[in-house]
N, C-alpha and C positions, 0 to 999 in steps of 0.2 A: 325432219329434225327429231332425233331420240329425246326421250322424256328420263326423267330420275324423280327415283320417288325417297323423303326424306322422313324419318319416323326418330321421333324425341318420347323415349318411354320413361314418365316422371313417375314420383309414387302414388300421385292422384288420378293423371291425365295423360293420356298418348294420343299424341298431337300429328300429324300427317298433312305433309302437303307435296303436291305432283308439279314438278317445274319442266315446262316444255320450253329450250332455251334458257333466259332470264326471266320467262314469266311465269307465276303461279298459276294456274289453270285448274287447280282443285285443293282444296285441304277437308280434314276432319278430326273433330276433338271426340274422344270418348274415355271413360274412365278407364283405367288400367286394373286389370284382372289380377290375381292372386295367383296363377301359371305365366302372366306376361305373353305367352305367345298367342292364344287366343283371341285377346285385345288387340295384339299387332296385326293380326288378320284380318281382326273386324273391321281396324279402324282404316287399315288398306284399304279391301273392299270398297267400305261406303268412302273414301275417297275417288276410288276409280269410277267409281256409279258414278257418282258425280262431275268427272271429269267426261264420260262419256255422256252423259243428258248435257255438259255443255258444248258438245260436238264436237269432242276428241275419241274419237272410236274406235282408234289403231293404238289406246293406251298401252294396253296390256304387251302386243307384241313387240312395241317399238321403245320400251323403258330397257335402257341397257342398264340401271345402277339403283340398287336402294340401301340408301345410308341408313344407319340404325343406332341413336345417340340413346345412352341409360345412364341412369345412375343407381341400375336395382343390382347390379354386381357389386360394386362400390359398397352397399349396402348390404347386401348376402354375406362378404367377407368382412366389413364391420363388427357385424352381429351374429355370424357365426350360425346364419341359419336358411335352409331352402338348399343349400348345398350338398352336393353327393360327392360320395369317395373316389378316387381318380388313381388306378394303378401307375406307374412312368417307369416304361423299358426307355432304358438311354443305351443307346448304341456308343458304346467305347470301349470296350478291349480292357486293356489293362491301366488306362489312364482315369481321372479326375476321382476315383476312388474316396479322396479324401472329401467332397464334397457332394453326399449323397442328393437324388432328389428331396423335397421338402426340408433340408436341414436348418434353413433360417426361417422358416413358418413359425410364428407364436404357438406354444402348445394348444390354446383352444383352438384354431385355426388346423393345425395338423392333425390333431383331434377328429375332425370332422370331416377332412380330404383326402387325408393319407391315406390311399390303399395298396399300398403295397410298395416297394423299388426295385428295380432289378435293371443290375447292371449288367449287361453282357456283350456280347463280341460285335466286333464294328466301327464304327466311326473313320474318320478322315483326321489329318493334320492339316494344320493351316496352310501349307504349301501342295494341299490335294493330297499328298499319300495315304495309303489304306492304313489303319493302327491294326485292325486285323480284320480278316472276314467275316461275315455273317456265320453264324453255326443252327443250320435249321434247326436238327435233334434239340439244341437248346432252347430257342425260339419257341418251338412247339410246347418243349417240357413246364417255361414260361408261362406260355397262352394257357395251359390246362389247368394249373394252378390258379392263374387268374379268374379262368370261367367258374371252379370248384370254391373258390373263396367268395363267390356272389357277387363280387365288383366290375358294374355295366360298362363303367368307362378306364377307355386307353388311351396314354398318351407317348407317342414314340420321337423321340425327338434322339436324331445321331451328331454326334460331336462333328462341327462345322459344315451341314449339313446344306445351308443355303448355298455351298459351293456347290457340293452334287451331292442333288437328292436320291441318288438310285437305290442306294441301301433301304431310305427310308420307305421308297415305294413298295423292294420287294417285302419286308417286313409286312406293312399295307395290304399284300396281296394273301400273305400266309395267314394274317388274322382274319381277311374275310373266309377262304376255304375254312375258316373254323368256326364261323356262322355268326362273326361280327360284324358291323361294317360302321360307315364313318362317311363322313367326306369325298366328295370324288378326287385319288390321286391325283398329282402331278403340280397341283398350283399350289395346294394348302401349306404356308411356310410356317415356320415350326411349331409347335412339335403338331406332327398330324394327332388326332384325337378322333378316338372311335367309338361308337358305344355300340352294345350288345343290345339286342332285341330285348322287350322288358318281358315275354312270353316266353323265352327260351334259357330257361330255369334250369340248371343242374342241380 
């Protein structure tokens, strides 16, 4: 029977517990860290130590799921802070023009994530037709700009995209050749989001 492991990141406490079936078979409580993901690690860990001292020892291979409930985003976009700037290529041709990325963000809000919009070729119509093709030379001209304005993270998301993702992927594939990377293709629905090495500075 596969295991799921469940993590509650509060502003105090991140909380973990290992359910094999219906039954808990391990938890752990520890404070939550000022990066968040450190603590989610930790408190992982010594949840699975503990799942295995109580004689579950195939935890690790055999957890197909771990849920991850927070309220520190919630909180980041509240307060307007711990947040980084986020480019968005929207794959759409000549449509939706009128409603850029970010344009209902509250200004301190846009303020602090907006890094950049760009609208270019691509997307699908809601009955599947192309609105128009991808245009690499653009794509590219895009991504360079991006890498040159110091903004780590990308998020690409093509107009109707959860019908077919193919645009979105090749996009995905042009930004790693350009020494980004993100996510593994093919599942992530929308928008994929990628971020740049934090060492690979222009």
């Amino acid at each position: 029977m596969a295991y799921v492991i469940g993590v509650d990141v509060g502003g105090t406490n991140t909380d973990v517990a290992i359910l094999h079936g219906q039954e808990v078979i391990s938890w752990n409580k520890s404070h939550t860290t000022s990066d968040i993901v450190s603590g989610v690690i930790d408190s992982i860990t010594q949840a699975i130590r503990k799942a295995v001292k109580n004689g579950h020892g195939g935890v690790v291979e055999k957890t197909v799921r771990v849920n991850i409930g927070t309220t520190q985003f919630i909180n980041a976009v509240i307060n307007c802070s711990g947040l980084e700037k986020v480019a968005s290529i929207r794959l759409c041709g000549i449509t939706s023009h009128s409603l850029p990325p970010f344009c209902e963000f509250p200004d301190d809000l846009k303020e602090q994530v907006a890094g950049g919009c760009y609208l270019v070729n691509g997307g699908f119509e809601y009955d599947g037709k192309v609105v128009t093709e991808l245009d690499t030379d653009e794509l590219i001209k895009v991504l360079n700009e991006i890498v040159l304005s110091g903004v780590k993270n990308v998020s690409v998301c093509g107009l109707f995209s959860p019908m077919n993702s193919v645009q979105e992927e090749a996009v995905g594939h042009i930004i790693k050749t350009m020494g980004l990377h993100g996510p593994p293709l093919g599942g992530a629905r929308p928008p994929l989001v990628f971020k740049r090495p934090p060492l690979e500075k222009s």
